[in-house]
C-alpha atoms as an extended CHARMM CRD file, in Angstrom:
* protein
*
       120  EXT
         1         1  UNK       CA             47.7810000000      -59.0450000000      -25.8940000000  PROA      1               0.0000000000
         2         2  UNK       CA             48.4820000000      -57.1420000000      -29.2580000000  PROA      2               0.0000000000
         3         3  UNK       CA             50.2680000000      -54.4450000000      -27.0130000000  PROA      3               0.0000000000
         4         4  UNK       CA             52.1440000000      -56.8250000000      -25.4430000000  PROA      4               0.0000000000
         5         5  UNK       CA             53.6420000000      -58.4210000000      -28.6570000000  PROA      5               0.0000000000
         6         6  UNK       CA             54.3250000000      -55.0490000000      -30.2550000000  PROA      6               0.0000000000
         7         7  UNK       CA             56.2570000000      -54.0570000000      -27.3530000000  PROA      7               0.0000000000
         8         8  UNK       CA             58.0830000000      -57.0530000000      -27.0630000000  PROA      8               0.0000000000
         9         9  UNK       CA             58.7400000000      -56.7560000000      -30.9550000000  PROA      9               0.0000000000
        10        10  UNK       CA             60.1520000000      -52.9390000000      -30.0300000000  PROA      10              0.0000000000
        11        11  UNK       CA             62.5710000000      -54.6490000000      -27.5710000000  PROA      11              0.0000000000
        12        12  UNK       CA             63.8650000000      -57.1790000000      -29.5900000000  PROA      12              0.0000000000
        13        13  UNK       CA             64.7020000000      -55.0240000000      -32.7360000000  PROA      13              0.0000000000
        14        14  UNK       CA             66.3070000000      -52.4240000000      -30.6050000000  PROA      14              0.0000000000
        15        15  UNK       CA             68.6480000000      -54.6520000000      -29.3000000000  PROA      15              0.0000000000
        16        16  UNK       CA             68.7620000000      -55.9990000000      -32.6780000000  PROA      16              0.0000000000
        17        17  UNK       CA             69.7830000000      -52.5600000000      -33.8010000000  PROA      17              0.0000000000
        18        18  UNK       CA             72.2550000000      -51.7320000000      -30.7360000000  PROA      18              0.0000000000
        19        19  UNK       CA             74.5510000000      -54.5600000000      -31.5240000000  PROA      19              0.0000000000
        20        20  UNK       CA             77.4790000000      -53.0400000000      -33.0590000000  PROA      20              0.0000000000
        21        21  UNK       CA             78.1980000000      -53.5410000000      -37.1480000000  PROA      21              0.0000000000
        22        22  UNK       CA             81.7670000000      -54.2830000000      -38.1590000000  PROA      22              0.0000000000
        23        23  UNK       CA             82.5320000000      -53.9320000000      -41.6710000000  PROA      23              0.0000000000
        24        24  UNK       CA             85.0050000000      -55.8690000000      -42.8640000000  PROA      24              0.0000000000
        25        25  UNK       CA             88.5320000000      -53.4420000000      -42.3290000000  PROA      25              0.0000000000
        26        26  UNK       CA             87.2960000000      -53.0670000000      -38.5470000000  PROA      26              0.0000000000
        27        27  UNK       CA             86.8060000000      -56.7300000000      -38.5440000000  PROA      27              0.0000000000
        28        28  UNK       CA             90.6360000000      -56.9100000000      -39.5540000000  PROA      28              0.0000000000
        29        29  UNK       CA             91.9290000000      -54.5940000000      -37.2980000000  PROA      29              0.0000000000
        30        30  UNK       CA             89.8900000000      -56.3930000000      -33.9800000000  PROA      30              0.0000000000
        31        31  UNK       CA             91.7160000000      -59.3750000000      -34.7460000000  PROA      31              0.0000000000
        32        32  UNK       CA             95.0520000000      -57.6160000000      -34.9050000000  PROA      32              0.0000000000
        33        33  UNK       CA             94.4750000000      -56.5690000000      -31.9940000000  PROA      33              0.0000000000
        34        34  UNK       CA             93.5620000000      -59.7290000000      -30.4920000000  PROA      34              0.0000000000
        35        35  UNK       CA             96.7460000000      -60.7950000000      -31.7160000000  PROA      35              0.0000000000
        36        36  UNK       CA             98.8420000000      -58.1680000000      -30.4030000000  PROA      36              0.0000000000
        37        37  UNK       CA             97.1830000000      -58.8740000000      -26.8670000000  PROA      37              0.0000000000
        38        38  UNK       CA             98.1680000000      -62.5860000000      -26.7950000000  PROA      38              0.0000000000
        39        39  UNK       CA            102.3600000000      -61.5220000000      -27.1600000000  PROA      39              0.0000000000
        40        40  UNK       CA            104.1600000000      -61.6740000000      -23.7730000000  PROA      40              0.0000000000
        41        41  UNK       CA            104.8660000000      -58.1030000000      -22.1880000000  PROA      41              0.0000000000
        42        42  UNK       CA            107.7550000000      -57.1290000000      -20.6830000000  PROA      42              0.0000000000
        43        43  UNK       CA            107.1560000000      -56.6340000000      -17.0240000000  PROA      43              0.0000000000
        44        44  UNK       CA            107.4130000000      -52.6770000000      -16.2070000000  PROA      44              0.0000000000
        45        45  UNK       CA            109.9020000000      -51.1460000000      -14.5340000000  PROA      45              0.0000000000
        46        46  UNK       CA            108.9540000000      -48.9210000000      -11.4870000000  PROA      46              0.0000000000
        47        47  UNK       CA            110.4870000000      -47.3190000000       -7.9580000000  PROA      47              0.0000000000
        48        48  UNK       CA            108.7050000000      -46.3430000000       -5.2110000000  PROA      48              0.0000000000
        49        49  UNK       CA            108.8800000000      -45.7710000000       -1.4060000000  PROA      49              0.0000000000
        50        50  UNK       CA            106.9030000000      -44.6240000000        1.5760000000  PROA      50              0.0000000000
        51        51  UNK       CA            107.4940000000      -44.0010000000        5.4130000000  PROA      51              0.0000000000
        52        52  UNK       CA            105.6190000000      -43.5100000000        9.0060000000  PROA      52              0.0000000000
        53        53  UNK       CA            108.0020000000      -41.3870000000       11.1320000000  PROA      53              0.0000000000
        54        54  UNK       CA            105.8660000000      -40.3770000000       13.6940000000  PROA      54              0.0000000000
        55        55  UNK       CA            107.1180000000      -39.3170000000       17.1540000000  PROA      55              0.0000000000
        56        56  UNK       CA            104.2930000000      -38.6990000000       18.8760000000  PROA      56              0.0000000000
        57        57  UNK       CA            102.6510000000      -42.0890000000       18.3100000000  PROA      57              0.0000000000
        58        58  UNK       CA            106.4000000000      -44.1720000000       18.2910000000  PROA      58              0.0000000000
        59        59  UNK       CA            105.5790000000      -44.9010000000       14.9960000000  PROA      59              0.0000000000
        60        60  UNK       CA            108.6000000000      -45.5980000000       12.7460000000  PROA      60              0.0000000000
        61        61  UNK       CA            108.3340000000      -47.6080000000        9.5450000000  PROA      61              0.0000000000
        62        62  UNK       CA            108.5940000000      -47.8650000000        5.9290000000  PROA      62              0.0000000000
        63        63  UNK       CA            109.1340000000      -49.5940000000        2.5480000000  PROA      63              0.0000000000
        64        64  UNK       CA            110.9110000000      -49.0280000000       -0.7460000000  PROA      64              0.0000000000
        65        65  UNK       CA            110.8900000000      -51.2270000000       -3.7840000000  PROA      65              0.0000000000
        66        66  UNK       CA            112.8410000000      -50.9830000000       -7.6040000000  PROA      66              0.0000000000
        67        67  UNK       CA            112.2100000000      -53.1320000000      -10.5850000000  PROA      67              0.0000000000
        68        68  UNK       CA            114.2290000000      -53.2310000000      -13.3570000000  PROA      68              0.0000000000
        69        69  UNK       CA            113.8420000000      -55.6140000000      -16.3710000000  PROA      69              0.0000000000
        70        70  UNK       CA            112.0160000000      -58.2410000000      -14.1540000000  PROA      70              0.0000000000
        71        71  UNK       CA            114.6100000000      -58.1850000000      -11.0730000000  PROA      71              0.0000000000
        72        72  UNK       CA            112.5170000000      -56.7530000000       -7.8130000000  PROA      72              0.0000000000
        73        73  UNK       CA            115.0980000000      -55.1480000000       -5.2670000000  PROA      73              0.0000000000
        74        74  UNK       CA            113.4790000000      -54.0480000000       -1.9750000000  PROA      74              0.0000000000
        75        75  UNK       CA            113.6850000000      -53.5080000000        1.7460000000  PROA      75              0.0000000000
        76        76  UNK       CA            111.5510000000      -52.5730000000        4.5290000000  PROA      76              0.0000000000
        77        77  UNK       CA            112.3160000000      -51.9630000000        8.1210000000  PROA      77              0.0000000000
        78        78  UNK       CA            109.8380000000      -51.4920000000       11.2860000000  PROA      78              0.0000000000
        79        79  UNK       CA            111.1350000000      -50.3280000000       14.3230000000  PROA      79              0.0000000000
        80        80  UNK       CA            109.5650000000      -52.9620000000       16.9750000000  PROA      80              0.0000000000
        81        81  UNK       CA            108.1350000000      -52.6000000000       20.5010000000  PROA      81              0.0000000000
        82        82  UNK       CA            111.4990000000      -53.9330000000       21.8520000000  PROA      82              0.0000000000
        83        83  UNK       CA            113.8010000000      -51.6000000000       20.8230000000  PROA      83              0.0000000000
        84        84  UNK       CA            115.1780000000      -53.4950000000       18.1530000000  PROA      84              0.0000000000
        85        85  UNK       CA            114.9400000000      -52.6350000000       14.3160000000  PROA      85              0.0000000000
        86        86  UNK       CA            113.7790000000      -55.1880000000       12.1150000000  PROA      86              0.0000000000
        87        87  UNK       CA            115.3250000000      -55.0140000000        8.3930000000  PROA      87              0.0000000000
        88        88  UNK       CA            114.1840000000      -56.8960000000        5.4680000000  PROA      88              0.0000000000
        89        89  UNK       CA            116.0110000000      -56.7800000000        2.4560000000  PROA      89              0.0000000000
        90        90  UNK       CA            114.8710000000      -58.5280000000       -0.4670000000  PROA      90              0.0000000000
        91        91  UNK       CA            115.2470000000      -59.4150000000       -4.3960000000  PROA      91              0.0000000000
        92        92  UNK       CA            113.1690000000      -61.3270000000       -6.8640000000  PROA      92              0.0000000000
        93        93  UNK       CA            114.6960000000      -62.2810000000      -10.0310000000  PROA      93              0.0000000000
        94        94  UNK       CA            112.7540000000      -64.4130000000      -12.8870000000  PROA      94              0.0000000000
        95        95  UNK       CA            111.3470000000      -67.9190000000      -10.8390000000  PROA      95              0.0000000000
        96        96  UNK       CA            113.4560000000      -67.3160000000       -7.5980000000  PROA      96              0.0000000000
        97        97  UNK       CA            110.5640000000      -66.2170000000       -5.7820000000  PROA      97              0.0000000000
        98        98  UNK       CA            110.9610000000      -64.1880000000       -2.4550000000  PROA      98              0.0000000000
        99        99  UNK       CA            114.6820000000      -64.2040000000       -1.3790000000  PROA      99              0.0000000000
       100       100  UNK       CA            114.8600000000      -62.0110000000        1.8710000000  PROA      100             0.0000000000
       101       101  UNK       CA            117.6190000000      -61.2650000000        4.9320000000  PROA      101             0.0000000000
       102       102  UNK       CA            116.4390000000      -60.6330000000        7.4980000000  PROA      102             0.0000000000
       103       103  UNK       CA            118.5230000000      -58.3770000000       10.2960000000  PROA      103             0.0000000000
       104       104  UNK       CA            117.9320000000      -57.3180000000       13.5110000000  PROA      104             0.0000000000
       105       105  UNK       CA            119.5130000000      -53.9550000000       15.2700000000  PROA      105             0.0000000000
       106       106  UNK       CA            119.5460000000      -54.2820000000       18.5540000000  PROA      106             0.0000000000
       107       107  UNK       CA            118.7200000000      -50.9100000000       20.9110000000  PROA      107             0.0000000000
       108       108  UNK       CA            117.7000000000      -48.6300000000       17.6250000000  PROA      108             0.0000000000
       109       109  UNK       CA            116.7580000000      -44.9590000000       18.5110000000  PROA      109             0.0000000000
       110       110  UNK       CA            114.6400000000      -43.6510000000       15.4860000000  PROA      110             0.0000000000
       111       111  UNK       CA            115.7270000000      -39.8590000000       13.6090000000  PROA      111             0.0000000000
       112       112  UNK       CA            112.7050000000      -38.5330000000       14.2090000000  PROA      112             0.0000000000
       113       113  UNK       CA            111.5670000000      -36.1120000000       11.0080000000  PROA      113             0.0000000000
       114       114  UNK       CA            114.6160000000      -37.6480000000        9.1370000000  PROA      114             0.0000000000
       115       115  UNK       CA            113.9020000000      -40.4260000000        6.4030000000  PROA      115             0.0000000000
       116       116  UNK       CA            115.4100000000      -43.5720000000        7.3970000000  PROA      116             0.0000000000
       117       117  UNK       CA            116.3600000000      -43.7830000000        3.4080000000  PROA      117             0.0000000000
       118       118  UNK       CA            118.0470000000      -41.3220000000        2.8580000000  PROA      118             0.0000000000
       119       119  UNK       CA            120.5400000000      -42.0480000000        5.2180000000  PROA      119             0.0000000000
       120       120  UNK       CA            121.3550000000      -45.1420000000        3.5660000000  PROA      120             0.0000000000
C-alpha cells in the first residue's frame, strides 16, 4: 500500500512539475498574441492549375483557379463521353457565392500533349 501511495505521489508532482511556468512578461506577450489572433485576416491570394491530357486513356480535363483580394476567378473544362466539351467558368466575389457559366462545345477534338490553357 505504502508503494502504491509513493508512486502515485511521484505521478502527481511530476505532472505538477511539467506544467509550464509563465512569468509575468511571457504572461504579457501570450495575451498579445491572443489578441493579435482574434483580428480578421485578409484572405490570401493564390493561382494555381492542373490538367489530365491523356490520349491513351481519352482522358482530357483540367482546372485553374486565381484569387486576388477576396475575388475567386476560375474555370474548368472536361471533355465528355459525347464529344462535347463542357466549360465552367466561374467567379466568387465577397457574399456572391458560386456564380458559374456554363458552355457546351459541341464535336470537340482534344490537342493531345498541348495544354488546353495555354491556348486560351
Amino acid at each position: 500500500m505504502t508503494a502504491r501511495v509513493f508512486i502515485s505521489l511521484c505521478l502527481v508532482a511530476t505532472v505538477a512539475l511539467a506544467m509550464p511556468q509563465y512569468d509575468q512578461q511571457q504572461q504579457q506577450q501570450a495575451n498579445t498574441g491572443k489578441q493579435l489572433q482574434a483580428q480578421p485576416m485578409m484572405p490570401m491570394n493564390y493561382d494555381f492549375q492542373w490538367e489530365v491530357n491523356n490520349q491513351e486513356y481519352q482522358n482530357y480535363y483540367g482546372h485553374q483557379e486565381a484569387a486576388v483580394n477576396g475575388r475567386v476567378d476560375g474555370s474548368y473544362h472536361v471533355w465528355l463521353p459525347d464529344g462535347r466539351l463542357m466549360k465552367v467558368e466561374y467567379y466568387v466575389d465577397g457574399d456572391s457565392g458560386f456564380v458559374p457559366t456554363i458552355t457546351y462545345e459541341d464535336g470537340y477534338a482534344p490537342n493531345w500533349g498541348n495544354s488546353y490553357f495555354n491556348r486560351r
